[in-house]
C-alpha positions in Angstrom: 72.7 -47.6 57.3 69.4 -48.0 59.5 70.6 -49.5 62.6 70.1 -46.0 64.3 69.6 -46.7 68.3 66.4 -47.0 69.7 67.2 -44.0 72.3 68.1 -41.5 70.5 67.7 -37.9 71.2 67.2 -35.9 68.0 68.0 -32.2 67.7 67.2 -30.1 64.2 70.4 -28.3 62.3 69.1 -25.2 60.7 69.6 -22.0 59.3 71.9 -20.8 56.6 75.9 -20.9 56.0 76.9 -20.3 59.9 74.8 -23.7 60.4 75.3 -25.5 57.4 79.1 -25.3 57.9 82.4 -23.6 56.2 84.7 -24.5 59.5 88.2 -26.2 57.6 87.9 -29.8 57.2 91.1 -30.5 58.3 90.4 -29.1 62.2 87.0 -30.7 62.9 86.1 -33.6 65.3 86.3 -37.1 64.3 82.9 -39.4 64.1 81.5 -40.7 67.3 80.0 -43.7 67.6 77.3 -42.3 70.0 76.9 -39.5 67.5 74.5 -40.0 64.4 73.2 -37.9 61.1 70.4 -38.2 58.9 71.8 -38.0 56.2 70.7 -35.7 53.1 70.3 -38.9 51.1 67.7 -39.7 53.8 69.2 -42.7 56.3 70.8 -42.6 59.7 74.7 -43.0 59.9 77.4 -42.2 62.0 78.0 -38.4 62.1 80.7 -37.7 60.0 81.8 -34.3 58.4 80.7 -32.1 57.0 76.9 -33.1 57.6 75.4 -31.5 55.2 76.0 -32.7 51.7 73.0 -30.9 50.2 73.8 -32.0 46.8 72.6 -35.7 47.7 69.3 -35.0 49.4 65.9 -36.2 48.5 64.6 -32.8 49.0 64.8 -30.9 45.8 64.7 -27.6 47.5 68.6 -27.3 48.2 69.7 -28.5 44.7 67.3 -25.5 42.9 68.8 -23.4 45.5 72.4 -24.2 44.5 71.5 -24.4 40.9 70.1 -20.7 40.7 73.4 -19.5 40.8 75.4 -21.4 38.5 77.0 -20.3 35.7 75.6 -21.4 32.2 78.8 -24.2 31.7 77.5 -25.5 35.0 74.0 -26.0 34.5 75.3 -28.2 32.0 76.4 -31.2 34.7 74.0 -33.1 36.4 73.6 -33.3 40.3 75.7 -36.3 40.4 78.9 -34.5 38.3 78.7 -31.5 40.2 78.5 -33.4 43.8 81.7 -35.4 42.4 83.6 -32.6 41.4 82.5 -30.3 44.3 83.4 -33.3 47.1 87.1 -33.7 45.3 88.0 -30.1 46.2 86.3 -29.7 49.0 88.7 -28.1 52.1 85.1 -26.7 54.0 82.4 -28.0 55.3 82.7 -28.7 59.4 80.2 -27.6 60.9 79.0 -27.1 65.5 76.8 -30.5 65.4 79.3 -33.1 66.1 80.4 -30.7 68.9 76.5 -30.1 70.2 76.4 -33.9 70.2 79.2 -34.9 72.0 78.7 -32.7 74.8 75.1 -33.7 75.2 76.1 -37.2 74.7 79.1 -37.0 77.8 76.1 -35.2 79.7 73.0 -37.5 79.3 75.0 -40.4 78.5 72.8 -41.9 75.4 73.2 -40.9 71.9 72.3 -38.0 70.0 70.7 -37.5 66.4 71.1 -34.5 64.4 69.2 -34.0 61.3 71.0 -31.5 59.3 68.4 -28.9 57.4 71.0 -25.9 56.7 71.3 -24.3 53.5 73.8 -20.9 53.1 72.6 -17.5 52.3 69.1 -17.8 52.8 66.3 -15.4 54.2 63.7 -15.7 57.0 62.0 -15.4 54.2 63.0 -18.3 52.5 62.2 -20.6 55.5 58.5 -19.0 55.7 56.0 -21.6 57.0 53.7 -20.1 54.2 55.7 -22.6 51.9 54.9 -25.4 53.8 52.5 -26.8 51.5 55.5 -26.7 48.9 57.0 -29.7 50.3 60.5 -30.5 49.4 60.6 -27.6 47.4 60.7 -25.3 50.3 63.1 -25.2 52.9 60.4 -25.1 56.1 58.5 -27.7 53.8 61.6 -30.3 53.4 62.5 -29.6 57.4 59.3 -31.1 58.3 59.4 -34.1 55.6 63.2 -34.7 57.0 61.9 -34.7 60.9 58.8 -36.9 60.2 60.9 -39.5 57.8 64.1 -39.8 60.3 61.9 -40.7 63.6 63.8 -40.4 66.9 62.6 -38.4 69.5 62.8 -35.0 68.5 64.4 -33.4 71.1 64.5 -29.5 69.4 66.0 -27.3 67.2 69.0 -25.3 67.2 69.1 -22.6 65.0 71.9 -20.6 63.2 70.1 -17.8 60.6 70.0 -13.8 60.3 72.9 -12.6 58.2 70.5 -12.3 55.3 68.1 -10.5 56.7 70.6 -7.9 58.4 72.2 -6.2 55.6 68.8 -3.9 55.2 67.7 -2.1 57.7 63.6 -3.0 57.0 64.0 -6.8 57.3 66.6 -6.1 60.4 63.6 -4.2 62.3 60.9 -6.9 61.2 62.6 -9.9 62.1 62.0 -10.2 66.0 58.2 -10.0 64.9 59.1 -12.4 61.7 60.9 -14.8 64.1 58.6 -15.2 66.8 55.6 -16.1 64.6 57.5 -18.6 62.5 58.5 -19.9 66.4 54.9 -20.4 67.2 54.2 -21.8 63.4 56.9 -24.7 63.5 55.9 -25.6 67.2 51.8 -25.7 65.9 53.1 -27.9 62.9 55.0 -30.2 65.1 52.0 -30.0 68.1 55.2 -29.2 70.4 53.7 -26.2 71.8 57.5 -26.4 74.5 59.6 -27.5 72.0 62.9 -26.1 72.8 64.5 -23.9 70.4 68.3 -22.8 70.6 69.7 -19.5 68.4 72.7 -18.3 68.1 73.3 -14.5 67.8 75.0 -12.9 64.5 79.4 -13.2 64.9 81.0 -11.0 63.0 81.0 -9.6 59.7 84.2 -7.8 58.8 83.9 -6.4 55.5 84.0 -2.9 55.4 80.6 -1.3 56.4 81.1 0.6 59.4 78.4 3.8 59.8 76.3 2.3 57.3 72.7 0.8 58.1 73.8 -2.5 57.2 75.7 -1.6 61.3 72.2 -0.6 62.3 70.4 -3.9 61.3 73.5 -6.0 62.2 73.2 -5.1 65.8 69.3 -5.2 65.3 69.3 -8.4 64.5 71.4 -9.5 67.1 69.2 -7.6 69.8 66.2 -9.2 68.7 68.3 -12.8 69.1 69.2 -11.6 72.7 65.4 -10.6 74.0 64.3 -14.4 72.6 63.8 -15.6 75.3 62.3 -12.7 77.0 59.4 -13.0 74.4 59.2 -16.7 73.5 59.4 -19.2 76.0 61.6 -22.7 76.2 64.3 -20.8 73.9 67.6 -19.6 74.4 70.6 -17.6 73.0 74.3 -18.8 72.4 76.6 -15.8 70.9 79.1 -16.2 68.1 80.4 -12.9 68.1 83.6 -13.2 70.2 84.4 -16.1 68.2 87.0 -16.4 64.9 86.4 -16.4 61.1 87.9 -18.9 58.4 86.6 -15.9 56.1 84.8 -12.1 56.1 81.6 -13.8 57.8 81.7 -17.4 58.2 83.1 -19.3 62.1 86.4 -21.3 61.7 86.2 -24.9 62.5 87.7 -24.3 66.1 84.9 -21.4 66.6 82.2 -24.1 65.7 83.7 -26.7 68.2 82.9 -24.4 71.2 79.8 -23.0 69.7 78.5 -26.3 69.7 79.2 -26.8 73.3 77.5 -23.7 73.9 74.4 -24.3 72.4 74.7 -28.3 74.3 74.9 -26.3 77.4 71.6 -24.3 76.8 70.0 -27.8 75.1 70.9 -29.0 78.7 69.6 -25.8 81.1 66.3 -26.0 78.6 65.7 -30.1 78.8 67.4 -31.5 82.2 67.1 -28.4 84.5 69.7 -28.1 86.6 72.7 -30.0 84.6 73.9 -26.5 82.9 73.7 -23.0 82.8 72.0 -21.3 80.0 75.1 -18.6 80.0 75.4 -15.1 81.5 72.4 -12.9 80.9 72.1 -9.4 82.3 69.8 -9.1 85.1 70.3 -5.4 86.1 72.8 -2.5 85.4 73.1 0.4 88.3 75.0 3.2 89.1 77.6 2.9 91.5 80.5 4.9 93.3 83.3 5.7 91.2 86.5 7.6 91.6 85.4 11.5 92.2 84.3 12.9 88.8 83.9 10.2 86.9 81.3 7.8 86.4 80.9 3.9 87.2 78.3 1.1 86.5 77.9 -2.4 87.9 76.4 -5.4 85.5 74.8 -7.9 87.6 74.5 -11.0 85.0 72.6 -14.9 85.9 73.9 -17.7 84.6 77.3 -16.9 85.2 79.5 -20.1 85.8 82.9 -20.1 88.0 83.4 -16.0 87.4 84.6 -14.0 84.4 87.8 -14.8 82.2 89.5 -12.6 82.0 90.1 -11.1 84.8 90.7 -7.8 83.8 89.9 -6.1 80.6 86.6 -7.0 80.0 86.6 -5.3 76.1 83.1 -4.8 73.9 81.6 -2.2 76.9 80.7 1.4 75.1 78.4 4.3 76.1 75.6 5.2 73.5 73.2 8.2 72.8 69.4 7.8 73.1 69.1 7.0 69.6 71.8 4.7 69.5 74.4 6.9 68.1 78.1 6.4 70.2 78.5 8.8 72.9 80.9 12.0 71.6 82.4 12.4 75.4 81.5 9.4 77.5 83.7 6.3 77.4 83.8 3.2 79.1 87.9 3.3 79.9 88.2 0.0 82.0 86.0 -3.3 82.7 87.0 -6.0 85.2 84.9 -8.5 87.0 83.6 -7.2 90.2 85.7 -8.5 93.3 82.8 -8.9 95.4 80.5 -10.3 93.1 81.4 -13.4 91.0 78.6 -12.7 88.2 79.4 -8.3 88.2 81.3 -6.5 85.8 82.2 -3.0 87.2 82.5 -0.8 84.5 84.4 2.4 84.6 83.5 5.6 82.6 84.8 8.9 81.5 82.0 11.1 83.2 78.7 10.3 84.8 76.2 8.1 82.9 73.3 10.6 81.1 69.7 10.3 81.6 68.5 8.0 78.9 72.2 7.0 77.6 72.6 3.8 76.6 75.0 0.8 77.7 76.0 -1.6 74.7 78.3 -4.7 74.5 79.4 -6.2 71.4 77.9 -3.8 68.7 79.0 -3.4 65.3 79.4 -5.6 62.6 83.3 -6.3 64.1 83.3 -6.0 67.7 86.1 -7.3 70.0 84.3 -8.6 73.1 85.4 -10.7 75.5 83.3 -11.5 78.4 83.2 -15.5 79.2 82.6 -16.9 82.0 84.5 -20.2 83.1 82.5 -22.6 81.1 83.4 -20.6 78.0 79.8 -19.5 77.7 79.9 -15.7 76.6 77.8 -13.0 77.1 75.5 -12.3 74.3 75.7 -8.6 72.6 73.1 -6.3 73.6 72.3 -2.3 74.4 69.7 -1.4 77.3 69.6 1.3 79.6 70.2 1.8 83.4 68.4 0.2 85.8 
């Protein structure tokens, strides 16, 4: 099909599995007509799940991908057997565009293109723009050939990558560095020097790694998501970490659904201004009166729309040692939105805060936070200290 409208608003899919899809097939949103794809094949057509279908695309990077890890009896079929057989049993594959889309679409009223460039488990690395010259053989390479060949106005990029790179602590501590260059790179490449760029922070991993460094570069990772936009500007950050799992790593279809209206919001915030909110960010953390011997903290966040659900129990607050290490004494023992301020948190502690301890939300490879404010856009992990 190539009777793609003449206004459309193009926004980039990639990054590995997270963005390339696993939510259940039979939960996702049906096709909109103001919604389109470019397809891997290479043409415009209505969005319709799942979006990526990597096995058809005209970039040969994703099939080499696949095919690296197949078993000898598979290498035996050819692209077209294995897309057949692989399609009939398919119960996977929704994915947060559709989502993204129709929210932007209900907001801007015109449609919205997506160009889906995902491909599961695959490194910062992998997408270096050192490889660009590679073509459709590289990932960065057949991003650019798919942006150039589907047209549109190209709107941005949302980007959904990092669980490869945090399960070692080396690559965990390299990729704020790693990420920002490559940034700058694709934005050089596409002479966008504002394009906006979306990322989501890491959700959760729940296999059992606790106390290992794979914990350490997990919430490494996801601090170097959080300061983004701190250190690159026209970006921003959606979290996926209070959201649930169809397996040990991977968002469920109904996670993607309101991860995709998160990362609409920020697409708004970043492009129309004043339309959205870019979601609660933490502006300044001080120490405050608390009942006598114990300590208390108030988190003064931006970006915080209609107050704080829920209204008690705030849970993901913890007190941390100077090198990162949980406190042995010190514990945060309630959180609640703040009665007088709309976008506070008061948090209440155990003792007195020490000088140089640390205040963390949402660490860990399995964290249970819940801080979301009334437009369901949640506050991103992070650790910093006092103000």
């Amino acid at each position: 099909m190539s009777n793609r409208p003449e206004n459309l608003d193009v926004w980039v899919l990639a990054g590995q599995s997270n963005m390339q899809g696993v939510g259940e097939l039979d939960a996702i949103l049906a096709p909109d007509q103001r919604i389109w794809s470019f397809t891997s094949v290479g043409h415009w057509e209505v969005a319709e799940e799942p979006l990526h279908r990597l096995w058809e695309s005209f970039t040969p990077v994703h099939q080499n991908f696949m095919r690296a890890g197949f078993t000898e009896e598979q290498q035996k079929e050819s692209n077209e057997e294995y897309a057949a057989r692989e399609a009939e049993a398919r119960t996977l594959g929704g994915g947060l565009g559709i989502a993204f889309g129709k929210t932007m679409a209900d907001a801007l009223d015109r449609p919205i293109g997506l160009i889906p460039a995902a491909h599961g488990g695959t490194t910062l690395d992998q997408w270096s723009t050192q490889l660009k010259s590679e073509g459709g053989n590289s990932l960065y390479g057949a991003m650019l050939q798919r942006i150039e060949r589907a047209g549109g106005t190209l709107k941005g990029v949302l980007w959904y990558q990092g669980e490869s790179d945090a399960f070692a602590l080396e690559t965990a501590l390299s990729y704020e560095a790693r990420f920002a260059a490559w940034v700058q790179q694709l934005r050089t490449d596409l002479g966008r020097d504002d394009l906006p760029l979306i990322v989501v922070q890491l959700g959760r991993y729940t296999s059992p790694v606790e106390n290992t460094p794979v914990e350490k570069a997990w919430d490494q990772v996801r601090q170097a998501q959080y300061d983004l936009p701190d250190v690159v500007p026209h970006t921003g950050v959606a979290t996926a970490a209070d959201l649930g799992l169809v397996d040990p790593i991977h968002i469920n279809a109904v996670g993607l659904i309101r991860l995709g209206q998160r990362l609409a919001r920020i697409a708004l915030a970043l492009t129309e201004g004043t339309i959205a909110s870019h979601g609660p960010r933490v502006e300044k953390i001080e120490k405050i009166a608390g009942l006598p011997g114990y300590g208390a903290l108030q988190v003064t966040c931006s970006g915080v729309t209609g107050g704080w659900q829920p209204q008690d129990h705030i849970a993901g607050f913890a007190i941390y040692n100077t090198d990162g290490t949980p406190h042995a004494e010190n514990r945060v023992y309630n959180a609640a939105p703040d009665k007088t301020h709309p976008s506070a948190i008061i948090l209440s502690l155990n003792m007195e805060i020490g000088e140089g301890d640390l205040i963390g939300y949402g660490q860990g490879v399995n964290p249970y936070c819940n801080a979301v404010d009334a437009a369901d856009m949640a506050l991103c992990s992070f650790v910093r200290r006092v103000d």
